[in-house]
N, C-alpha and C positions, 0 to 999 in steps of 0.2 A: 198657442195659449196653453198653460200648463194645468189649468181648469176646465172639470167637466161639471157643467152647470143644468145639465138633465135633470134631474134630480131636484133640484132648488127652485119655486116658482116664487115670484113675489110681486104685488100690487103694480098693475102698470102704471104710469106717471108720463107726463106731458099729455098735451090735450087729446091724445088716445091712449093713455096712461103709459107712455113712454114707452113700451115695448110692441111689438110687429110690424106695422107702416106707416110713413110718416103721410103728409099731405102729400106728396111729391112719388106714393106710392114706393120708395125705397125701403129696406128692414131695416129697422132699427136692433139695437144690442138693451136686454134686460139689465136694469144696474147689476145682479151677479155677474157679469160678462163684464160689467164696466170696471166691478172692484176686482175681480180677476185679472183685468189688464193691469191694473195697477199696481199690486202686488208680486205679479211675474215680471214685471220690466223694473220694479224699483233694484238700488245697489244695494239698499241696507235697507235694512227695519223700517218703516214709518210710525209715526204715531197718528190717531184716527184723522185731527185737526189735516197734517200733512195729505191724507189719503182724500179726506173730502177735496182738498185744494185741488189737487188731481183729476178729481172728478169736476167740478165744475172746469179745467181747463177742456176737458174732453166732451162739453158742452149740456154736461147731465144738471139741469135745472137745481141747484142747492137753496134759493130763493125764491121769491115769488110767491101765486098763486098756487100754481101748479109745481112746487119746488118736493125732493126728496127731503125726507125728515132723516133727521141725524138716529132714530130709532130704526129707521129702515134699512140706514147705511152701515148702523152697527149689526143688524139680525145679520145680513149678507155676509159680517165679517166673520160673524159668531159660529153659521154654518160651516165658513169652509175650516175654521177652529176646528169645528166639532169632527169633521168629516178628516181632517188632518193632511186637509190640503193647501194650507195657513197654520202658521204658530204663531204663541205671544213670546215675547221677546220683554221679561222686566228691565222695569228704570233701573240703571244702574242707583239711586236715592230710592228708600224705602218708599216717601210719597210721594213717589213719580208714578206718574202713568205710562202703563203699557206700550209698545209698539207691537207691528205685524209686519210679519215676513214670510215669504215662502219657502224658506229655508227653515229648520229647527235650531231651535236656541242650544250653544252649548257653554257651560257656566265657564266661570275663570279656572277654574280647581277644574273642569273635568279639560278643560283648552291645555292647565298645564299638565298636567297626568298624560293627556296624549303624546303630548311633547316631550317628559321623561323617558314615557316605553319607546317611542320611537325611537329617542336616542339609545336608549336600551339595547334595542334590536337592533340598532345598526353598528353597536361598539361588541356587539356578541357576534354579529356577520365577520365585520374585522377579526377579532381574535381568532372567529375559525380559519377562516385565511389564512392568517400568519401561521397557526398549525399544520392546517395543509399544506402548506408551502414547505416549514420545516422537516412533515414527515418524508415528504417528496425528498427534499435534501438527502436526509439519512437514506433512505431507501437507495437513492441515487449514488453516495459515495458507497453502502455497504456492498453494492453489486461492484461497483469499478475495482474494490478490493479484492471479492473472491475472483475477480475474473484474471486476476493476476498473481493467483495463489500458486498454483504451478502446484507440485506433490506437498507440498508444506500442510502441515497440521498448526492450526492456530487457536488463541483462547476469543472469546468473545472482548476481551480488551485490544487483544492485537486487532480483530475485526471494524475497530471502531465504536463501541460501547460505552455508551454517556458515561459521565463522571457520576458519582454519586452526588455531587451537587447540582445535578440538572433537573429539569422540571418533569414529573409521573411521568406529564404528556410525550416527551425525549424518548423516555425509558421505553413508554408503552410502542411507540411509534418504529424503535428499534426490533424490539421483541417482534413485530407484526412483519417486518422486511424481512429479517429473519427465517421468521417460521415460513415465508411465500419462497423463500430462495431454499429450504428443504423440500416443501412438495413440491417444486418444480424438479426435485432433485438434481439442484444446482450446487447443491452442497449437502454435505451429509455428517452427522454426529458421529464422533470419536472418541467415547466416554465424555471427558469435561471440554473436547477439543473438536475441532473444526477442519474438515478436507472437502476436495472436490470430488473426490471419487467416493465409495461406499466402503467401510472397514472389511477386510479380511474375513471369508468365512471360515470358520475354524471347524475342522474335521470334527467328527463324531465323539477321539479318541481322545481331543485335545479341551474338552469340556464337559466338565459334570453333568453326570452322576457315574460316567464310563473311565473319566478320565484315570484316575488312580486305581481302577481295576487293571487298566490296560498298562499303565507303567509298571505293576506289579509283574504283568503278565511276560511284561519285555524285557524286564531283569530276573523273571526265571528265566527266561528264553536264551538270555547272556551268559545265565551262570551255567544253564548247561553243557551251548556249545565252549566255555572256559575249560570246562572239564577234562574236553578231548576226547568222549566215551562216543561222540558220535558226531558226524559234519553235518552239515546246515542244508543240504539238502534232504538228508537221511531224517532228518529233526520235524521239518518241511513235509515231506513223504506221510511220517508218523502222523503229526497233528493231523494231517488232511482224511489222513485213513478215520483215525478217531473220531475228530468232528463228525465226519457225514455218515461213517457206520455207528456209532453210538450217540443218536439223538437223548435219548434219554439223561444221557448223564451230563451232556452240554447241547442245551440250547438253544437257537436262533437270539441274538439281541436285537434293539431296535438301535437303530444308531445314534439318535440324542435321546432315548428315554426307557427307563426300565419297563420290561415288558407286564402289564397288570395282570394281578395275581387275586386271586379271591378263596378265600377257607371254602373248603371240601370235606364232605365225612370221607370215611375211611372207607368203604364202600367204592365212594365215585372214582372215576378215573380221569385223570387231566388228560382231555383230547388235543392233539397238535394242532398248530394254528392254521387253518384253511387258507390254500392257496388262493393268491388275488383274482378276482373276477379277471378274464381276459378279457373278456369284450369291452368293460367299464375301464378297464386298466389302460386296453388299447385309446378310447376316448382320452383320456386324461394328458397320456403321453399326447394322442397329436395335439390338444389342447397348450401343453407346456412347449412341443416345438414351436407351435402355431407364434404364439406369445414371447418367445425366444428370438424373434426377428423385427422387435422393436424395439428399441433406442434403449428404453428405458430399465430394458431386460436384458443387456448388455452381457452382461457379469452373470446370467445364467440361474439366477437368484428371483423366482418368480411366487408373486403373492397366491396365499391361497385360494382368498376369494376371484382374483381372477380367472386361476382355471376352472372354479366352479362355473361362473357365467359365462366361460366360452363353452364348457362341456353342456351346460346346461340348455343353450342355443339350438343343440342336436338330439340332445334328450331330456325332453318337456318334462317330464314326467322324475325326474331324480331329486331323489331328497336329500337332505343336507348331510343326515346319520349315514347315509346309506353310503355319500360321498366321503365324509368323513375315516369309516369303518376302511373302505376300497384304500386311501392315502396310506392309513395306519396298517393294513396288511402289505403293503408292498411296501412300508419301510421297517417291517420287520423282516421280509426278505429280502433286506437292501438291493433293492427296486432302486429306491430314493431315499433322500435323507430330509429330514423334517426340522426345521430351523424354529429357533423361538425370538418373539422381537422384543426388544430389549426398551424400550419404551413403549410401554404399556399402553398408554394415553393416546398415542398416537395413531393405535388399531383402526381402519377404516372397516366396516362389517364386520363386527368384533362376533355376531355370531358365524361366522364362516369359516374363523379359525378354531384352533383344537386346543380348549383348554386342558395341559394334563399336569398334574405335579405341581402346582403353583406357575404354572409356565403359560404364556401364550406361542403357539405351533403355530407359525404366520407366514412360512415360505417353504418351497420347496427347492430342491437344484436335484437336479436326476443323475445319475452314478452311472 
C-alpha cells in the first residue's frame, strides 16, 4: 500500500462502525485504508462517483442503514490531498469535476516542455558526439602525419590544418592535438614551421646581444693575422696572456647575456665577480647529469626548473634567488650556458626561470 493511514482516524461504520473486528472476530481495514487501496491500484485518475464504485465493490457499505456518507469518503480523500499522498487531477472542461490519483498532475504545456528539453538534451548529447568523434579524427590523422615526418620541417597546412571554411570546433580541436604532440615533445616549433626533433641551439656567439661584438672581434682577428706581422699561434699566445693577466681591461662575458652593471660613485670600486659556490655548483651539475639520462633530455638542453627540484630533493632548504644567483655565476665563468625560450607563454614555473633583458633564461646545457 503506498499509504500511511496512522495518522488519519475516522468514524467507524458497519455495525461496529466498520473498523477493528468483524463478528467473525477478523480485522477489518478503516475506509482510509480502503480509499488508499483504491487510489494505489487505479491506472489513471478516478473521479469521486468512480472511487465510491470501488469502494462498495470492496464491500465498504455505500448504502443502507449503516452506509458511509459520500462526506466521509470525500474527508478521506481530502486528507491524503492535504498530506500529498493523493492529487487532483482537473477536468480537462472548465465545469468538470475533478479526479484523483496517486501520481501528480502534470499540465499539457509543462508534458510538452518536458518533451522539448528532452529532445533538447538528447540532440545536444548527439552533437557532442559527432565533435568528439571529429576531434578524435584530427588528432588521429595529425599524429599519423608527424609520425612520418622524417627530418622534414613543415607549416601547420602541410600538418593537416582545417580550411578556413571549417567549423571553430575543427580549428579549436586541431590547435588541441597539436599543442598535446608538443608537450609530449613529439614535435617541436621551428619558428612558423614544424619538426620532430628540437631546433638547433645556437652558440652564445651566434645570438644577440654577443653576436656582432664577436663578429667584429673575428674580423679584427682576420685582419690581423692578413697582415703577416704575426701567426695565429703567436696572436693566440698574445690574447690568452692579455685576457687572463689584465682582467680589468677585459672582462669575463656571460654567454647569452651582458653582464649587469649598476652606477657607482667614484669612490666605490667594482669588485670581480665571485666564484660559484662549489658545493651548490657541485649539486646542480649532478642534478643536470642526473636528468641528462632521460629520453627527453636527449639533446643535453635541460629546463631550469628541473634541476631546481632535483637539486632541491637534497637541499631542503635552497631558495630560488639563491639558485638563481649559483646558475648566473657559473655562466659567467662559462661553467654553462643559459638559453632563453622563445615562446614565452609556454614557460611551465615561469618563476623558476631567470628573467633578464626582456628575455626569459629557461634552459641550461653544460660546456
Amino acid at each position: 500500500m503506498l499509504f500511511d493511514n496512522d495518522a488519519i482516524t475516522y468514524p467507524f461504520i458497519c455495525p461496529n462502525r466498520y473498523a477493528g473486528m468483524d463478528t467473525n472476530g477478523q480485522t477489518m481495514k478503516s475506509l482510509p485504508e480502503h480509499v488508499a487501496d483504491v487510489l494505489s491500484a487505479a491506472p489513471k485518475p478516478l473521479a469521486f462517483s468512480a472511487i465510491k464504485s470501488q469502494l462498495k465493490a470492496a464491500k465498504v457499505p455505500t448504502v443502507g442503514k449503516n452506509k458511509v456518507s459520500d462526506a466521509s469518503i470525500q474527508a478521506a480523500i481530502d486528507a491524503f490531498v492535504e498530506d500529498q499522498k493523493a492529487f487532483i487531477h482537473p477536468d480537462k472542461k472548465p465545469e468538470g469535476k475533478p479526479t484523483y490519483w496517486h501520481q501528480a498532475h502534470v499540465s499539457q504545456a509543462n508534458q510538452a516542455a518536458e518533451k522539448a528539453a528532452e529532445k533538447e538534451r538528447q540532440a545536444v548529447a548527439k552533437a557532442e558526439a559527432k565533435l568528439k568523434e571529429k576531434a578524435e579524427k584530427i588528432a588521429t590523422a595529425l599524429r599519423a602525419k608527424v609520425s612520418g615526418l622524417g627530418a622534414k620541417l613543415v607549416s601547420e597546412k602541410q600538418l593537416g590544418a582545417p580550411k578556413v571554411t571549417a567549423t571553430p570546433a575543427e580549428h579549436e580541436a586541431f590547435k588541441t592535438a597539436l599543442a598535446s604532440l608538443i608537450a609530449e615533445q613529439k614535435l617541436f616549433r621551428h619558428g612558423e614551421k614544424f619538426g620532430t626533433s628540437p631546433p638547433a641551439v645556437k652558440q652564445w656567439y651566434e645570438t644577440a646581444p654577443l653576436k656582432k661584438s664577436f663578429a667584429d672581434a673575428l674580423n679584427a682577428v682576420q685582419a690581423i693575422l692578413r697582415s703577416g706581422e704575426v701567426a695565429f699561434e703567436g696572436l693566440v699566445a698574445l690574447l690568452k696572456e692579455k685576457v687572463e693577466t689584465k682582467p680589468s681591461k677585459l672582462q669575463p662575458v656571460e654567454p647569452t647575456l651582458p653582464p649587469v652593471t649598476t652606477e657607482q660613485s667614484p669612490t666605490q670600486k667594482t669588485a670581480p665577480h665571485e666564484p660559484p659556490n662549489a658545493d651548490l655548483g657541485a649539486e646542480v651539475k649532478r642534478a643536470y647529469d642526473h636528468l641528462c639520462k632521460f629520453a627527453e633530455f636527449r639533446h643535453r638542453r635541460v629546463e631550469i626548473r628541473r634541476i631546481y627540484h632535483e637539486v632541491k630533493k637534497s637541499n631542503t632548504h635552497l631558495q630560488v634567488d639563491t639558485f638563481h644567483k649559483e646558475l648566473l655565476d657559473m655562466s659567467r665563468h662559462r661553467v654553462l650556458e643559459l638559453h632563453a625560450l622563445n615562446e614565452v607563454s609556454e614557460a611551465e614555473d615561469r618563476e623558476l626561470a631567470i628573467e633578464r633583458d626582456g628575455r626569459l633564461l629557461y634552459y641550461v646545457i653544460w660546456n
